[in-house]
N, C-alpha and C positions, 0 to 999 in steps of 0.2 A: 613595422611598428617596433620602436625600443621601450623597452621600460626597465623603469631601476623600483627595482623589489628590496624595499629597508625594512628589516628584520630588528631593527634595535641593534646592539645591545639595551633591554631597559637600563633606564637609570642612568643615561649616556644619552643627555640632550637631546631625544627623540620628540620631545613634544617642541621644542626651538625648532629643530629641524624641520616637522610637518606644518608650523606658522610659517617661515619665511618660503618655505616651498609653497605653501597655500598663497601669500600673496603675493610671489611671483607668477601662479598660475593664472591669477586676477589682472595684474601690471599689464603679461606679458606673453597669453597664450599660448603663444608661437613658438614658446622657449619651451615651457612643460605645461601637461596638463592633468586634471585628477581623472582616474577611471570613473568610468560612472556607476553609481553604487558604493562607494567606497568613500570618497571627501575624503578630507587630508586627514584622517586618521582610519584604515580601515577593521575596525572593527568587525565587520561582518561575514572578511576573509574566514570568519571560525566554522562559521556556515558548510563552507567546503570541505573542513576536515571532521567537526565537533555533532555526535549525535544528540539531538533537541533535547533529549531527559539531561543531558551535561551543560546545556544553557539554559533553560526553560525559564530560570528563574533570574536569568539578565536583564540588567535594566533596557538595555539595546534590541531584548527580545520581547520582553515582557509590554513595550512603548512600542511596540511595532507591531501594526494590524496585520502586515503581510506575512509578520512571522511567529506570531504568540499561541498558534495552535499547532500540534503534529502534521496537521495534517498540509498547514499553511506554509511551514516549515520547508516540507520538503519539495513542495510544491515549487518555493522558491528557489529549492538548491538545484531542483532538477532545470530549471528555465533562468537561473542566474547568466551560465556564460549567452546563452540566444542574447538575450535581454542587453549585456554592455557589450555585445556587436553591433547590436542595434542602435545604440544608440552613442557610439562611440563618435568624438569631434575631431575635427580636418587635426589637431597634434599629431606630427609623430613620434612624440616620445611623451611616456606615462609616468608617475608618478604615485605608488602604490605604497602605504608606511603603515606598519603594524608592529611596535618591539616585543608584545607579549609571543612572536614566534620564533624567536632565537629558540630556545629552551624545548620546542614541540620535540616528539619522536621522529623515529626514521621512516617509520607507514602513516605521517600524518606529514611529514614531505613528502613524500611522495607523490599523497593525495593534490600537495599546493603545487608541486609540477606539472603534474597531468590536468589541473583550471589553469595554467597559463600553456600549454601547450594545446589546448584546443583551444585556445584564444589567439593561436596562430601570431603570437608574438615573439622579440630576441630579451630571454629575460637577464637583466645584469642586475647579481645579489650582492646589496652592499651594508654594511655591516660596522655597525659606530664599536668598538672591541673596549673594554676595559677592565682592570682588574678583578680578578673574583672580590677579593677583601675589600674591597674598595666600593665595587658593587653590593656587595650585600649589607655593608654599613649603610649607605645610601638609600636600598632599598628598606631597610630596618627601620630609619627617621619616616621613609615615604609612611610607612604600614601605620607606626604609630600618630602620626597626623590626620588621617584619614579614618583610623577605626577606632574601636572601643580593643584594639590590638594593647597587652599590660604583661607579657612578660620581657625577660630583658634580650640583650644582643647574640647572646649565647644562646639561648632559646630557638630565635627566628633561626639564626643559623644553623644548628643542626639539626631544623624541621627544612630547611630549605634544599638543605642538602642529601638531605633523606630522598629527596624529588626530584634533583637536581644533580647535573654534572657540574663537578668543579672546574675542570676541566675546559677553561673558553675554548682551546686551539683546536680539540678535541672537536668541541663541537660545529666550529665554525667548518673542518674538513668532514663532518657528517654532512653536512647542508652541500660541499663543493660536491663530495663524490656521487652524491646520492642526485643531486640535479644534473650535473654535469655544469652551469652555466659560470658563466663568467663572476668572477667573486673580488669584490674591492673591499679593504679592508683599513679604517682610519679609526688608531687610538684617539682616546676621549684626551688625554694629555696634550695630544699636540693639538686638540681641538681646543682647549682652555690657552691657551698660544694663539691658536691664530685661528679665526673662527669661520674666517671668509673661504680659508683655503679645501675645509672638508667638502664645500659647496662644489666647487670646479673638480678634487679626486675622487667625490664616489660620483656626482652627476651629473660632471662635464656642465657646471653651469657657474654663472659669474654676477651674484647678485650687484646691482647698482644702487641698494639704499642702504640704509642704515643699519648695521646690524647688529648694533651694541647694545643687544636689551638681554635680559636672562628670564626662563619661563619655569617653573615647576622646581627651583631651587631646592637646595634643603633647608633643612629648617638650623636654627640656634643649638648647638647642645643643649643650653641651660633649658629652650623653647621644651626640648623633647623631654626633658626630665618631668618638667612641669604638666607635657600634656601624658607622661605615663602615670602620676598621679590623678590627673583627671578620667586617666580612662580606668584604674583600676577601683574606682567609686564608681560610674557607669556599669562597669561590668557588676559589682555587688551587688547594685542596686538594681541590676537587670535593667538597665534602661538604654534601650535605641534609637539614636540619634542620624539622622543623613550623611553621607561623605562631606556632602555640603556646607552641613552645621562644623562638622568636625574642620573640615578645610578654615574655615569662619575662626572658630576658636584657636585655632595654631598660629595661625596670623595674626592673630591676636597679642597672642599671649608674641609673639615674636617681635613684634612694634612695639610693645611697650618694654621690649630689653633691653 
């Protein structure tokens, strides 16, 4: 069994990439398939490395009867890999997409080596790369659309970097050496170029529809400006609002610019 383990880069067309993977796995079986447990964004991967007191209060945790108690929790992590042996389909090759793992440690890889090696798979890591600066702007617009998030660019940045390597290449040869597996590696730039082609060099796949939509974009400068004055009355006002709501309002304000 192959599988292509996408680590992100966030901010780097990850959620594009787990929609058109998702409905070629729908189209077209035979070509890819999603792990079971996981669906085309896996989330749950945290499961494997993250002790329950550092999720307890996720929404993916918190909406999940199988995993909202300690006890439920482990319960699950201990009988995860049984369970998608079990119940794994005729595909041989998988399709496994989580970006928030770029960034993890070197003892919380480890840990995601040793769940796909007792899942007795060939795992191939592939990896959308993009500039740091480039990236944490992107991620900056994402934070302020989303939350009641009200300081500026400079701010996020070096609280992010407080937590955070600058260092992509750095990181991308922590994940090689420390797996050992196979590592594909396609910048976000030539992905804005040509979009069809990331498909075929990190997945060996060749989609046949359509594939000129954009998902999770950023938003308008002027959008951001406006919604950091919206969030910096929220926060005063101590008032909390959904990702939802928040998503609702950015888009808002960004259709009518």
């Amino acid at each position: 069994m192959k599988l292509y383990l996408h680590i992100g880069m966030p901010r780097a067309a990850s959620t594009y990439i787990q929609n058109v993977i998702y409905k070629l796995s729908v189209d077209d079986p035979n070509s890819i398939g999603l792990l079971p447990h996981f669906g085309k964004r896996a989330r749950l991967l945290k499961v494997v490395y993250e002790e329950y007191e550092n999720v307890k209060n996720r929404g993916y945790i918190v909406n999940n009867k199988n995993l909202n108690t300690k006890k439920n929790y482990y319960l699950y992590k201990e009988k995860l890999t049984e369970s998608i042996k079990k119940n794994l389909t005729r595909s041989n090759n998988f399709f496994v997409s989580e970006e928030t793992l770029f960034f993890i440690k070197k003892e919380e890889i480890q840990k995601i080596q040793k769940f796909f090696q007792d899942l007795e798979c060939e795992v191939i890591l592939c990896i959308m790369k993009r500039d740091i600066n480039d990236f944490i702007k992107s991620a900056y617009k994402h934070r302020v659309a989303l939350t009641n998030y009200d300081k500026n660019l400079d701010a996020f940045s070096e609280t992010f970097l407080q937590n955070n390597s600058s260092d992509i290449n750095g990181v991308i040869k922590l994940w090689e050496e420390t797996t050992n597996w196979e590592t594909r590696v396609f910048h976000f730039n030539d992905f804005k170029n040509n979009n069809s082609k990331v498909f075929k060099e990190l997945f060996d796949l060749e989609p046949k529809f359509d594939l000129n939509f954009i998902l999770n974009a950023s938003l308008k400068k002027e959008t951001i400006k406006i919604k950091l004055m919206i969030n910096k009355i929220l926060t005063q006002s101590k008032t909390n609002i959904s990702a939802d709501e928040h998503t609702k309002i950015s888009h808002s304000i960004n259709n009518l610019l």
